[in-house]
LOKEBA-493074 format. One record per residue (C-alpha): chain; residue number from 1; y, z, x; residue in three letters. Coordinates in Angstrom, 3 decimals. Example, Ala and Ser with C-alpha at 12.3 -4.5 7.8 and 13.67 -1.06 7.14 Angstrom:
PT   keke   marvo      north         up       east   dose
PT      A       1     -4.500      7.800     12.300    ALA
PT      A       2     -1.060      7.140     13.670    SER
REM end
This chain:
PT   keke   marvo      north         up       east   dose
PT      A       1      1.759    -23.029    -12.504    UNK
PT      A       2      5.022    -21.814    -13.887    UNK
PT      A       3      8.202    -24.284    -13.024    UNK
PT      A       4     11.208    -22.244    -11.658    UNK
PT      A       5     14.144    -22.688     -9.714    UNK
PT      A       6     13.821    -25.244     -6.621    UNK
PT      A       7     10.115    -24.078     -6.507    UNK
PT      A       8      6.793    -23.066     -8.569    UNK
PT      A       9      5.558    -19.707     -8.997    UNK
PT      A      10      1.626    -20.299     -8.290    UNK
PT      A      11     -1.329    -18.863    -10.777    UNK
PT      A      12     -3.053    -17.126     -7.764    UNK
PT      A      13     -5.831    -15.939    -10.189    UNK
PT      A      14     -7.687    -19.470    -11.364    UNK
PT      A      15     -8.435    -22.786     -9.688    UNK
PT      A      16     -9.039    -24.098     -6.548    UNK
PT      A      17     -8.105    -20.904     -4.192    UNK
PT      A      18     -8.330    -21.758     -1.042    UNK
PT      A      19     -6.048    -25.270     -1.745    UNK
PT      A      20     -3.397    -22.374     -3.642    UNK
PT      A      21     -3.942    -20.699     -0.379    UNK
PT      A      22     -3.114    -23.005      2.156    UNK
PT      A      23      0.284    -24.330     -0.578    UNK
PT      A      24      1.109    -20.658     -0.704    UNK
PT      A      25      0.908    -19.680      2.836    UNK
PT      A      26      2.609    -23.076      4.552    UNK
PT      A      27      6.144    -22.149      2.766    UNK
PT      A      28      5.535    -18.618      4.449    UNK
PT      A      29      4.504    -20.288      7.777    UNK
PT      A      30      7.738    -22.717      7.752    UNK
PT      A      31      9.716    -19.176      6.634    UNK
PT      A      32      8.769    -17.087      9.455    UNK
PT      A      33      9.497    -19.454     12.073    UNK
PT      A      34     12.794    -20.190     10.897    UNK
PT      A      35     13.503    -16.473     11.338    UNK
PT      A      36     11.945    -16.772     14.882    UNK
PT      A      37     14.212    -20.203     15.567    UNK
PT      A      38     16.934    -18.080     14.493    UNK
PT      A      39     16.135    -15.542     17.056    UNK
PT      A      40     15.489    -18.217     19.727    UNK
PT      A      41     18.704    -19.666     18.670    UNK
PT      A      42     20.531    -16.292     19.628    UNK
PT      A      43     18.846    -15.692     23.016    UNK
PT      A      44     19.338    -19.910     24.064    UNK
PT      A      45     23.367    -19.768     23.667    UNK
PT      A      46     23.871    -16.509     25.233    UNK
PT      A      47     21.354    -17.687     28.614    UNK
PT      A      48     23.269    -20.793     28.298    UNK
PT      A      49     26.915    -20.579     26.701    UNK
PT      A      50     27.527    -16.966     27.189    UNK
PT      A      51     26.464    -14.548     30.121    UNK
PT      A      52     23.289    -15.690     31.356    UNK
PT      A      53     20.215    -13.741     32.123    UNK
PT      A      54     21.818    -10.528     31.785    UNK
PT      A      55     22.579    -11.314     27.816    UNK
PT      A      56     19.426    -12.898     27.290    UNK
PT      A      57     17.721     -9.874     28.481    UNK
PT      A      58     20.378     -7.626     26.696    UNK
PT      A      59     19.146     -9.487     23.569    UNK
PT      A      60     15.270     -9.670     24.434    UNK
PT      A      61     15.470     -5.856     25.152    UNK
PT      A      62     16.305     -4.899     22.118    UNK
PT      A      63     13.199     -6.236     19.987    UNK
PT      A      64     10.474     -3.757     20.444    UNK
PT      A      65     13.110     -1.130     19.436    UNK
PT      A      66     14.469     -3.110     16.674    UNK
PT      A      67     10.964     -3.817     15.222    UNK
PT      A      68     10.106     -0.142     15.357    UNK
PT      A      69     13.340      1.030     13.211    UNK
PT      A      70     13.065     -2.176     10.654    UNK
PT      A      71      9.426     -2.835     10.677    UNK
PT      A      72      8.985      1.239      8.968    UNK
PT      A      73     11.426      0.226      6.324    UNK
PT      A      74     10.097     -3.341      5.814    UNK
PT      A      75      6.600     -1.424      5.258    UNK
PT      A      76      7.628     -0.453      1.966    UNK
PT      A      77      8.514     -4.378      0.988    UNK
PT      A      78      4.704     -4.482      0.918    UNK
PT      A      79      4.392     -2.147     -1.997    UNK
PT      A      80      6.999     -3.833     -3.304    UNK
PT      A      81      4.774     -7.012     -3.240    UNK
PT      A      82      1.546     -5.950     -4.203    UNK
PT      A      83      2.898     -3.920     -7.748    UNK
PT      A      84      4.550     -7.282     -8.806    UNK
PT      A      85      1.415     -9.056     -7.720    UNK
PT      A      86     -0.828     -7.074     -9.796    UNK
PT      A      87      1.121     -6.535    -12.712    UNK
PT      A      88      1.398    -10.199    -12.624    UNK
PT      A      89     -2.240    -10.503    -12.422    UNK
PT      A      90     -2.384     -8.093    -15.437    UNK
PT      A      91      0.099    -10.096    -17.502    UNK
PT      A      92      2.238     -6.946    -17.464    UNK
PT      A      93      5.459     -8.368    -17.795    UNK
PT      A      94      7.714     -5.192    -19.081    UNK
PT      A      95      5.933     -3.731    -15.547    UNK
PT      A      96      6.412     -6.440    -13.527    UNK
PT      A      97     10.143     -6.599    -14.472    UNK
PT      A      98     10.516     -2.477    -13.875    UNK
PT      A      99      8.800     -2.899    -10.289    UNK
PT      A     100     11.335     -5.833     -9.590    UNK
PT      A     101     14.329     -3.784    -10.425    UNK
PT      A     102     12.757     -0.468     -8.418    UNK
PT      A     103     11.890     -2.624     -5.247    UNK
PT      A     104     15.453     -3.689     -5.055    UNK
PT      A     105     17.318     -0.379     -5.750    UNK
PT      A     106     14.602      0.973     -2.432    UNK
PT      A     107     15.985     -1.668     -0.468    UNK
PT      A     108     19.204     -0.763     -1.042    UNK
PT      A     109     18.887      2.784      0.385    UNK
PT      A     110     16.389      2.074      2.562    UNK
PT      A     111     19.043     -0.713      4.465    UNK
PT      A     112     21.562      2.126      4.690    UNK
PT      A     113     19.631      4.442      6.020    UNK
PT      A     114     18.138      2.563      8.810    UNK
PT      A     115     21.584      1.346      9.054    UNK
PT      A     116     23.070      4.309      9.808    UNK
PT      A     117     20.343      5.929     12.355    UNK
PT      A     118     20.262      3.007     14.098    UNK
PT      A     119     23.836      2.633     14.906    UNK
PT      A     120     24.910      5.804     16.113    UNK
PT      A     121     21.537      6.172     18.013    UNK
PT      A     122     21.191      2.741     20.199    UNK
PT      A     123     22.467      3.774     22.961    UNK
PT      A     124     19.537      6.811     23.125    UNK
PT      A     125     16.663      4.943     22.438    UNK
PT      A     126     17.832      2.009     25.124    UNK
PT      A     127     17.753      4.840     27.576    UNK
PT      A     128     14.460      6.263     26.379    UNK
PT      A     129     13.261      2.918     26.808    UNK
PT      A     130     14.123      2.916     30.571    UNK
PT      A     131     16.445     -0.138     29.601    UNK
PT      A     132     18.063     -1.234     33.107    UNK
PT      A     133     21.737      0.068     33.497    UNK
PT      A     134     23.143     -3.225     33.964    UNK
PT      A     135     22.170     -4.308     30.419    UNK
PT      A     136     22.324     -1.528     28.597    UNK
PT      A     137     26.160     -1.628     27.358    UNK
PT      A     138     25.309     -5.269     26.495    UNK
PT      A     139     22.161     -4.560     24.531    UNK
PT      A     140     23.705     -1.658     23.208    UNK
PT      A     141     26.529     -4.179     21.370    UNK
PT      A     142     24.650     -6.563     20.271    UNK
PT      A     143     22.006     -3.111     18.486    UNK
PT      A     144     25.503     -1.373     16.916    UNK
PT      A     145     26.666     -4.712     14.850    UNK
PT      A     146     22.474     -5.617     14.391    UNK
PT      A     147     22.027     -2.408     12.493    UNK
PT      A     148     25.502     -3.222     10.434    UNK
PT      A     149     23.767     -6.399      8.480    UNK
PT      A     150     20.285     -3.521      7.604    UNK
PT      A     151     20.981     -3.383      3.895    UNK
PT      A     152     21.439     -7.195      4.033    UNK
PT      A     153     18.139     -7.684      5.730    UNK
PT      A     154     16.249     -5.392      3.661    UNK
PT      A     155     17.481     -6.877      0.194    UNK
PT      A     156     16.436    -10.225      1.208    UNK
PT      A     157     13.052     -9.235      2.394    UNK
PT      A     158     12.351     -7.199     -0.376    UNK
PT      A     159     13.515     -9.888     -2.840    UNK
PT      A     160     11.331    -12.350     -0.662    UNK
PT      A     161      8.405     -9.990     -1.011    UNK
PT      A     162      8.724     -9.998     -5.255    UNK
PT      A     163      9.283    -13.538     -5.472    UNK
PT      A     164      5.746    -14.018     -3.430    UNK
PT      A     165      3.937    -11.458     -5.914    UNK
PT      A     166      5.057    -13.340     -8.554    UNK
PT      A     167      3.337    -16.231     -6.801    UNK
PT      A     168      6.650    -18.294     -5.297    UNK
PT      A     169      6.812    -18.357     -1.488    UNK
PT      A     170      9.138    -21.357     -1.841    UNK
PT      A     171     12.249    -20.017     -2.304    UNK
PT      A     172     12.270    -17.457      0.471    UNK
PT      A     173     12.053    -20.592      2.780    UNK
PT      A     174     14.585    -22.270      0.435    UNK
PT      A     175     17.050    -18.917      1.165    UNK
PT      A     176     15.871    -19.066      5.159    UNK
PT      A     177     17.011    -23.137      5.434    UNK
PT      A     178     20.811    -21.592      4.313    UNK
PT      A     179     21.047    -18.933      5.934    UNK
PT      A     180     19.922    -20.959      9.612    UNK
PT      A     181     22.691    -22.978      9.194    UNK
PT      A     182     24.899    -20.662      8.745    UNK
PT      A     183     23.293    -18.507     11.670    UNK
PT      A     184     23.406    -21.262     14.066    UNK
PT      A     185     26.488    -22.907     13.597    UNK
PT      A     186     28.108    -19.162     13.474    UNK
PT      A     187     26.224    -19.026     17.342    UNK
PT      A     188     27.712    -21.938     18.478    UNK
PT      A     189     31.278    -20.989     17.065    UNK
PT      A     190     31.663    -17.265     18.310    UNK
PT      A     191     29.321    -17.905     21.876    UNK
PT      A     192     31.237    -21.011     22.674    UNK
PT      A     193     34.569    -21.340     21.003    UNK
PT      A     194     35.140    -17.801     20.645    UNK
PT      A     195     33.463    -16.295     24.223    UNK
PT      A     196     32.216    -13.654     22.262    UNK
PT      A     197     28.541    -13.688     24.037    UNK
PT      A     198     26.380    -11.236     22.656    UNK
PT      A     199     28.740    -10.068     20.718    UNK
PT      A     200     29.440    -13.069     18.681    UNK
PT      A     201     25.218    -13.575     18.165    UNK
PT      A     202     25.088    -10.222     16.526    UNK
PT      A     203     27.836    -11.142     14.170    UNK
PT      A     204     26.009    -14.524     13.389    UNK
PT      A     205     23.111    -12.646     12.235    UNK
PT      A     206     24.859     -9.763     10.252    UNK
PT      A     207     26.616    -12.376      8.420    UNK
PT      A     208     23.928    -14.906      8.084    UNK
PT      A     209     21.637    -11.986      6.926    UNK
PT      A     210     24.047    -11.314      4.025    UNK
PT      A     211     23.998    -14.667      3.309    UNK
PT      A     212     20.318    -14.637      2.274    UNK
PT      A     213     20.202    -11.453      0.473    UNK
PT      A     214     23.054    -12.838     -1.514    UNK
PT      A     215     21.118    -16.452     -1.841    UNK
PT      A     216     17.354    -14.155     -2.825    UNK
PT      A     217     19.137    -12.298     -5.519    UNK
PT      A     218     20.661    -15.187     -6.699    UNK
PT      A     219     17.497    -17.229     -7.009    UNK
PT      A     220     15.718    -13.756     -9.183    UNK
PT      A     221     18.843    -13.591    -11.317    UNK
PT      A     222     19.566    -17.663    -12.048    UNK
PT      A     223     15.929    -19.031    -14.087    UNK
PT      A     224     16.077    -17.378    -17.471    UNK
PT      A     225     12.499    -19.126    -17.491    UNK
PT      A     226     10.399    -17.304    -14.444    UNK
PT      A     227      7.934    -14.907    -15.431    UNK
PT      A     228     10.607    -11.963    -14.792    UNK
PT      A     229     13.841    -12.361    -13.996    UNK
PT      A     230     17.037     -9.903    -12.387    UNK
PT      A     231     19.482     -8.409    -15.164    UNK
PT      A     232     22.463     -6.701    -13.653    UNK
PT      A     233     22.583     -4.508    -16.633    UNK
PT      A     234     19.006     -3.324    -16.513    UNK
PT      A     235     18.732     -2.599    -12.546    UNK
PT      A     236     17.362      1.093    -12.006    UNK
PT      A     237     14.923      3.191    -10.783    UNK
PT      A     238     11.967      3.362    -12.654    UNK
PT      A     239      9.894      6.438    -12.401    UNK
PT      A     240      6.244      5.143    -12.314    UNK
PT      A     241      7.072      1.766    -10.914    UNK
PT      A     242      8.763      3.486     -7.620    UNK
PT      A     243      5.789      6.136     -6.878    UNK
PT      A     244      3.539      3.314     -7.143    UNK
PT      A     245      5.734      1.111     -4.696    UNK
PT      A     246      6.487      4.231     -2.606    UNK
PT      A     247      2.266      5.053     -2.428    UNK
PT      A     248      1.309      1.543     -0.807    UNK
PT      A     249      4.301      0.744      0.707    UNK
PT      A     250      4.882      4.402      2.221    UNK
PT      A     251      1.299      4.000      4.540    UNK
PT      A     252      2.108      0.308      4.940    UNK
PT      A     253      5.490      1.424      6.600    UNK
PT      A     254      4.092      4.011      8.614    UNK
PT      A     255      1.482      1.329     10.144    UNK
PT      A     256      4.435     -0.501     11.126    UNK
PT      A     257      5.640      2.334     12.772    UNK
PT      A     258      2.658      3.492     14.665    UNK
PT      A     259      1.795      0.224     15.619    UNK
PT      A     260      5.750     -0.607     17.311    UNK
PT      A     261      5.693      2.594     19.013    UNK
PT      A     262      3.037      1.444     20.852    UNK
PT      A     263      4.716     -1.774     21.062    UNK
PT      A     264      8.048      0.344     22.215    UNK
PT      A     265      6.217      2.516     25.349    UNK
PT      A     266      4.783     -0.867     26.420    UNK
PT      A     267      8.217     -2.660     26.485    UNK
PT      A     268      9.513      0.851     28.513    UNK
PT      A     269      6.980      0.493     31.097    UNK
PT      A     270      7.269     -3.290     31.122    UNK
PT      A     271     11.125     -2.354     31.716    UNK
PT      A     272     10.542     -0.094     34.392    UNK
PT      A     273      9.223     -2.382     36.657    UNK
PT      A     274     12.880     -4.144     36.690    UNK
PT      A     275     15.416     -6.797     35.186    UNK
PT      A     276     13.047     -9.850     36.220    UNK
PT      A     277     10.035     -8.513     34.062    UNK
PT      A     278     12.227     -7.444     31.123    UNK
PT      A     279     13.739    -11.170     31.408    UNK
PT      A     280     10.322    -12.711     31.339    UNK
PT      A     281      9.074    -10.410     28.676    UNK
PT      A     282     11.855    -11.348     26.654    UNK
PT      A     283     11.303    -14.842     26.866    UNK
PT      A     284      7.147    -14.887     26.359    UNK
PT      A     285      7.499    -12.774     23.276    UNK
PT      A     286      9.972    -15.072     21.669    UNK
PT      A     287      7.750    -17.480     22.040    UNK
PT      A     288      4.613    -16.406     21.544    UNK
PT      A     289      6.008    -14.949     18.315    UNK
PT      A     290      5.800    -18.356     16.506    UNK
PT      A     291      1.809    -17.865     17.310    UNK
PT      A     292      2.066    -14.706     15.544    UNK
PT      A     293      4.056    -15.512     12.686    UNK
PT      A     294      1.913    -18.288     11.636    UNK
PT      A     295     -1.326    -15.970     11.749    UNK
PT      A     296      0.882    -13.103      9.861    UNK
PT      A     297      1.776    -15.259      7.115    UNK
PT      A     298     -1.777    -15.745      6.185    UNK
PT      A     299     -2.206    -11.858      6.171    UNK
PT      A     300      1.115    -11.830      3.737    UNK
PT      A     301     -1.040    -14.363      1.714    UNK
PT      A     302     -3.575    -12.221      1.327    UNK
PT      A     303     -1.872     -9.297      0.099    UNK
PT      A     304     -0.049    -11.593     -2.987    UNK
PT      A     305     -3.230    -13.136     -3.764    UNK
PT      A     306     -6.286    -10.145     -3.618    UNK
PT      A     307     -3.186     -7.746     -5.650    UNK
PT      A     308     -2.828    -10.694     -8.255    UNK
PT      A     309     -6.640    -10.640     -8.577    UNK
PT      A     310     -7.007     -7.227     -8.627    UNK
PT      A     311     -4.791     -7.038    -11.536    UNK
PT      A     312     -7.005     -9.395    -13.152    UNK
PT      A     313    -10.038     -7.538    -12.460    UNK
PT      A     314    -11.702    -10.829    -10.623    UNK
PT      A     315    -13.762     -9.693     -8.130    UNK
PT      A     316    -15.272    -12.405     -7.293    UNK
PT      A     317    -11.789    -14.148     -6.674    UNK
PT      A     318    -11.388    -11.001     -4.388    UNK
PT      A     319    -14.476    -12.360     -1.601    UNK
PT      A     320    -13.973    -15.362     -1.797    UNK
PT      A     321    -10.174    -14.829     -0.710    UNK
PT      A     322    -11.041    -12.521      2.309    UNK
PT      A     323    -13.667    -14.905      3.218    UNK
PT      A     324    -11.552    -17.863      3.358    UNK
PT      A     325     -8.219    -15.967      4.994    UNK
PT      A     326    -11.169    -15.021      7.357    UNK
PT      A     327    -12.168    -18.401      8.128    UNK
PT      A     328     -8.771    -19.821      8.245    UNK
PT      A     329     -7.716    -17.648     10.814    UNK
PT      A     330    -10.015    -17.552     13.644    UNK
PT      A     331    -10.225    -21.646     13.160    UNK
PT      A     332     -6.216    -21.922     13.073    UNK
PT      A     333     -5.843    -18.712     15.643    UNK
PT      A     334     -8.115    -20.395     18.566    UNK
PT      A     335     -6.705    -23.678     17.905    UNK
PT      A     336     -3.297    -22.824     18.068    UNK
PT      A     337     -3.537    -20.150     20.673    UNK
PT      A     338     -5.026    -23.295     22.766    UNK
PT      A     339     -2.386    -25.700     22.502    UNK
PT      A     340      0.198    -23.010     23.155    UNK
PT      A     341     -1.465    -21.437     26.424    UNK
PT      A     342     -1.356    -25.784     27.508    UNK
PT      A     343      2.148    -25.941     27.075    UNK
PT      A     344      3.110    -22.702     28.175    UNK
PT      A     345      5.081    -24.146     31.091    UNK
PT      A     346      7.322    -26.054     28.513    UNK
PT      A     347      7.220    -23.704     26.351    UNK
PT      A     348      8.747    -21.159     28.299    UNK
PT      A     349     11.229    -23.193     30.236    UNK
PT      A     350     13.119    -23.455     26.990    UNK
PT      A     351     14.194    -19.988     27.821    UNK
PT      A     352     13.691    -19.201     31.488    UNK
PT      A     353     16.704    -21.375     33.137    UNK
PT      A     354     15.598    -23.421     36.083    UNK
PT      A     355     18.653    -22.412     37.464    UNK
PT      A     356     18.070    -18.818     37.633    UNK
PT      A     357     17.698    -17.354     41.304    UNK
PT      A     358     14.228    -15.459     39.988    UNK
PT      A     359     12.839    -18.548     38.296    UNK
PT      A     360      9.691    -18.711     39.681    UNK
PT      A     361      9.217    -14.638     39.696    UNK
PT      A     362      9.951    -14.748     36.045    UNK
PT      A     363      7.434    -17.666     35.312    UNK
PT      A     364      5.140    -16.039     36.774    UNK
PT      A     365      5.098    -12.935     34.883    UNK
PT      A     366      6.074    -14.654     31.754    UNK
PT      A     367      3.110    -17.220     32.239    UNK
PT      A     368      0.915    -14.275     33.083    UNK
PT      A     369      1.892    -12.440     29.271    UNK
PT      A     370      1.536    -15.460     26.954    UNK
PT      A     371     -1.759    -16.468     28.614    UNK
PT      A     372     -3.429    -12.817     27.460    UNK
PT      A     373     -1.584    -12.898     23.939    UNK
PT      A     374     -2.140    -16.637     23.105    UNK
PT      A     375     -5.693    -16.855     24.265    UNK
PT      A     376     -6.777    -13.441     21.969    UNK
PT      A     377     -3.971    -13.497     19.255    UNK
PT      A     378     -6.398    -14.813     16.891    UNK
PT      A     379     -8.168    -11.115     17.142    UNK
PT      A     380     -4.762     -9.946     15.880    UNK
PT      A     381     -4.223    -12.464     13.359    UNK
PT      A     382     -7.457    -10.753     11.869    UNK
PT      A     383     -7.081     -7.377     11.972    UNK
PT      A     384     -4.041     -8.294      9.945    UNK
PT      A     385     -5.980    -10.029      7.491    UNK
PT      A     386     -8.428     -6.691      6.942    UNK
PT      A     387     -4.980     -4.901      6.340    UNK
PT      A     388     -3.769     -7.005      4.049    UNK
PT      A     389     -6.979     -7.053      2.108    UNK
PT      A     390     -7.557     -3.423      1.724    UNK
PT      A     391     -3.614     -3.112      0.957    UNK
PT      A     392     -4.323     -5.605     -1.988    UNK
PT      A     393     -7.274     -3.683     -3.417    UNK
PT      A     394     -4.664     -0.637     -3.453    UNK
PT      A     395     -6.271      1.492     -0.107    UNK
PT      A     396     -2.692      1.874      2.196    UNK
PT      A     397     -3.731      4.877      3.777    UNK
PT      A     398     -6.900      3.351      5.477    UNK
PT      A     399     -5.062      0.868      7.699    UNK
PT      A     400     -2.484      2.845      8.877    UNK
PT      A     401     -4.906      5.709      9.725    UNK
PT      A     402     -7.221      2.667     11.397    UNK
PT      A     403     -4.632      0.938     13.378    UNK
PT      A     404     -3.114      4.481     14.406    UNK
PT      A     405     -6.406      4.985     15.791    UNK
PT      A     406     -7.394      1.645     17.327    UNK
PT      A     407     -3.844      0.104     18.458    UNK
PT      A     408     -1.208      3.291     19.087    UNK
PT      A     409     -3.490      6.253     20.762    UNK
PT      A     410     -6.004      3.648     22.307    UNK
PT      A     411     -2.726      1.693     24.146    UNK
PT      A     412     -0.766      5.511     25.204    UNK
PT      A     413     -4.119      6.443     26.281    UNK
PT      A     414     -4.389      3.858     28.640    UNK
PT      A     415     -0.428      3.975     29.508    UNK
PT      A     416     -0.866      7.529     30.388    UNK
PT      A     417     -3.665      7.745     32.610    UNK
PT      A     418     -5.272      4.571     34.524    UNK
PT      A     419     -2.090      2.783     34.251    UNK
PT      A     420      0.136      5.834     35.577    UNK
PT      A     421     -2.820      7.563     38.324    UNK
PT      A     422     -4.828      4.007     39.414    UNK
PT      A     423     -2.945      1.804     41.216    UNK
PT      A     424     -5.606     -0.839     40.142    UNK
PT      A     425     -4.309     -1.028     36.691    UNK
PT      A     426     -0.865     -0.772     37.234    UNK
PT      A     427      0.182     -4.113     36.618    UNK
PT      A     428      1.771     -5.607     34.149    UNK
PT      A     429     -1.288     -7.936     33.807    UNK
PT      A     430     -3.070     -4.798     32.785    UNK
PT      A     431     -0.682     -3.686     30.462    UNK
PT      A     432     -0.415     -6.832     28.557    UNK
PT      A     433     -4.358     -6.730     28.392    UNK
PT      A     434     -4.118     -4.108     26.127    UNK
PT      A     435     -3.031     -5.830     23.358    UNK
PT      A     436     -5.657     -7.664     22.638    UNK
PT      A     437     -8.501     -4.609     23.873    UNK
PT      A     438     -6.788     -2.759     20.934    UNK
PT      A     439     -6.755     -5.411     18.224    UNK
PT      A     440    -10.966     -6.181     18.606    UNK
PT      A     441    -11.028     -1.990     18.695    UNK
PT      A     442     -9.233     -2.153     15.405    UNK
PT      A     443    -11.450     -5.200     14.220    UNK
PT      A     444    -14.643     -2.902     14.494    UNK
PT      A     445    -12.754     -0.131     13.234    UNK
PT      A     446    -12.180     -2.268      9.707    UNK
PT      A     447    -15.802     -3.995      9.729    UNK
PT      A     448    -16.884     -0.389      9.204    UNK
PT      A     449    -15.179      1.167      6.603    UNK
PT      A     450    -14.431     -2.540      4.923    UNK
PT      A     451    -17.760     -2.308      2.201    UNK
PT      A     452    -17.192      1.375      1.193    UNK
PT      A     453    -13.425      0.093      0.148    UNK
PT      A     454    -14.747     -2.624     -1.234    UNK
PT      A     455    -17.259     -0.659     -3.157    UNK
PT      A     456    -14.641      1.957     -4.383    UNK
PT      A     457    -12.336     -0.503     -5.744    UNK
PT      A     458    -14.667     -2.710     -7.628    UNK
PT      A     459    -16.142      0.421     -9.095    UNK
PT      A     460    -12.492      1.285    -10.013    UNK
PT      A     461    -12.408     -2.466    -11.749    UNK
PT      A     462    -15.510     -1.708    -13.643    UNK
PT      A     463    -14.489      1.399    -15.296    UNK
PT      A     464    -11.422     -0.180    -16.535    UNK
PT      A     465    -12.963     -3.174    -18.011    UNK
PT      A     466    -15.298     -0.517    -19.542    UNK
PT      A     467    -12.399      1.577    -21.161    UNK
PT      A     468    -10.636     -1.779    -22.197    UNK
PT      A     469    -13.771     -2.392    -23.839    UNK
PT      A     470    -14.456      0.627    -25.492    UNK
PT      A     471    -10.425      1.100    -26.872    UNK
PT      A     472    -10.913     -2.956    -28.470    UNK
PT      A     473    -14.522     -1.381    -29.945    UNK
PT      A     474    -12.144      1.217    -31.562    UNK
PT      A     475     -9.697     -0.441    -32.991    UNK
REM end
């Protein structure tokens, strides 16, 4: 274990794994819900400081959309994280350093690309998305500025992403636990003090967003002692570093993208059936988020730890790491999902006001969603696991082609036939039932292909212990 700045960069390769599994994944855990209290933090002061339902939905409306645009570009964070994983693994230190300095130069472009298309085209895909008129200049504010902070964003979670290959989910969480502040008390400042409403939330973020990408690079560029650190002089693209990013995290971001688009068409028709359903959509998938985000970190896990050991050519590391992340996840998935489908009426209320005239309307939809997601989101919480497993052992083709397949055509499938012609499954109980329909479809899809993968890519670590074998015979 290798002492760094404010945190430890973890030997995923030896030892007790599943107790480096659990230390590595709770900093991830504790990261990803402060990014969804952030969120939560933006949709409570405009409902309650600044203008009500309509900004909370204005907000709300605008994640499916913003998911799809980021979540591509994010995709590539996970190449990113599995070449410094495994170079790690393989004590490949000039490589490790070159994939460091490639990720962030990716990030870079990538942030002002996204950036750029999603600015000057919010205002189309809110329409596309059958957003309801009297939101739609609101949630098109609040997407303009949002899309301003995407080169911040997209540093930080691509510095995140090599600080975990290298083994160190600490300081990510160290860089979120500034930046909340920041976003939070910038909330209360610009909502409140400033009447700024949605406005004011979307500046909170760009600049809170810039703090952390400023805080990630600063934690890569300040320990001389890590196992790589950032050098202003020496930042560049390198040539075989970025095609092997680019070739894992290319599929990886194209998953991402089939799988929101889904996502997107469901949050159209959910929008279509008014600005009472979009509210309580809004407010169950904020909260049932923190579900997700604590089964997703194990997934990111997963990927930092099976690409460490593939680089050190331990298999049997490799099965007993997707058994465990296995394990872990049904056991936490059920148990969690439990306690959050008994407390959905608190839960909720933190966002639905009880003084809103469609309270008990929007409960009742919003009870209706987090009851179906909570209940199944284990299922999910697997699938991602079998993702981030094959994306460790170097296959990122497979699960984008597998969740195209099982999540995106199965869900427009449905959309476009019984839920359009039957009137018996044109309910928005029906369309949240898909979600989880798709994810076990997916499930069966991986448990099939999952051994011939497996097969490949130990055969793969045989013939290079063979060659390494045969060159030290040589010389």
């Amino acid at each position: 274990m290798r002492k760094s700045f404010f945190g430890n960069e973890i030997d995923l390769t030896t030892g007790n794994l599943f107790k480096k599994m659990v230390l590595f994944t709770i900093p991830l855990i504790l990261t990803t819900v402060l990014q969804l209290l952030y969120t939560s933090a933006d949709l409570f002061v405009v409902s309650n400081f600044g203008g009500g339902d309509n900004s909370m939905g204005a907000v709300g409306a605008n994640g499916s959309l913003i998911n799809l645009l980021v979540g591509t570009f994010l995709g590539l964070s996970v190449g990113a994280n599995v070449v410094v994983a495994s170079s790690k693994g393989a004590n490949n230190r000039e490589k490790t350093s070159r994939a460091m300095y490639s990720s962030l130069i990716i990030s870079i472009v990538s942030g002002f690309f996204v950036g750029f298309i999603g600015y000057f085209c919010s205002k189309y895909f809110l329409r596309w998305m059958n957003t309801p008129e009297n939101i739609i200049d609101l949630a098109s504010q609040y997407l303009k500025i949002y899309f301003l902070g995407m080169p911040f964003l997209l540093v930080y979670n691509f510095g995140a992403s090599i600080l975990r290959g290298l083994g160190d989910s600490k300081r990510p969480f160290y860089t979120l636990v500034i930046t909340g502040v920041v976003n939070i008390g910038l909330n209360f400042l610009f909502v409140i003090s400033f009447k700024m409403d949605v406005v004011g939330v979307a500046l909170a973020t760009v600049i809170s967003e810039a703090v952390s990408a400023i805080a990630v690079i600063f934690f890569l560029w300040h320990n001389k002692k890590a196992y790589v650190w950032f050098d202003f002089k020496k930042i560049k693209l390198y040539k075989e570093e970025t095609i092997e990013i680019l070739k894992i995290g290319i599929p990886s971001g194209l998953q991402s993208l089939v799988f929101s688009i889904s996502n997107v068409f469901i949050q159209a028709q959910t929008n279509s059936f008014g600005e009472i359903a979009v509210d309580a959509n809004s407010a169950s998938n904020n909260i049932e988020g923190y579900l997700y985000t604590i089964l997703n970190s194990l997934s990111v896990a997963v990927v930092a730890m099976v690409a460490q050991n593939y680089g050190a050519k331990n298999k049997e590391n490799i099965k007993k790491i997707l058994k465990y992340s296995l394990f872990t996840v049904v056991g936490v998935g059920l148990v969690c999902g439990t306690i959050f489908t008994l407390l959905r009426t608190h839960l909720l209320n933190i966002l639905i006001s009880k003084n809103s005239q469609f309270y008990d309307q929007e409960m009742e939809i919003a009870k209706t969603r987090f009851t179906i997601i909570c209940l199944t989101y284990f299922t999910c919480g697997v699938m991602d696991v079998l993702s981030a497993y094959l994306r460790g052992i170097k296959f990122s083709i497979s699960p984008t082609v597998i969740t195209f397949f099982g999540c995106t055509i199965v869900r427009l499938i449905f959309i476009y036939t019984l839920f359009k012609y039957v009137d018996y499954f044109h309910t928005l109980g029906w369309l949240y039932a898909t979600y989880p329909i798709t994810w076990v479809i997916t499930i069966i899809l991986y448990v099939c292909v999952l051994p011939r993968y497996t097969k490949k890519a130990f055969t793969n670590l045989d013939d290079e212990l063979n060659l390494e074998k045969r060159s030290l015979s040589i010389s």
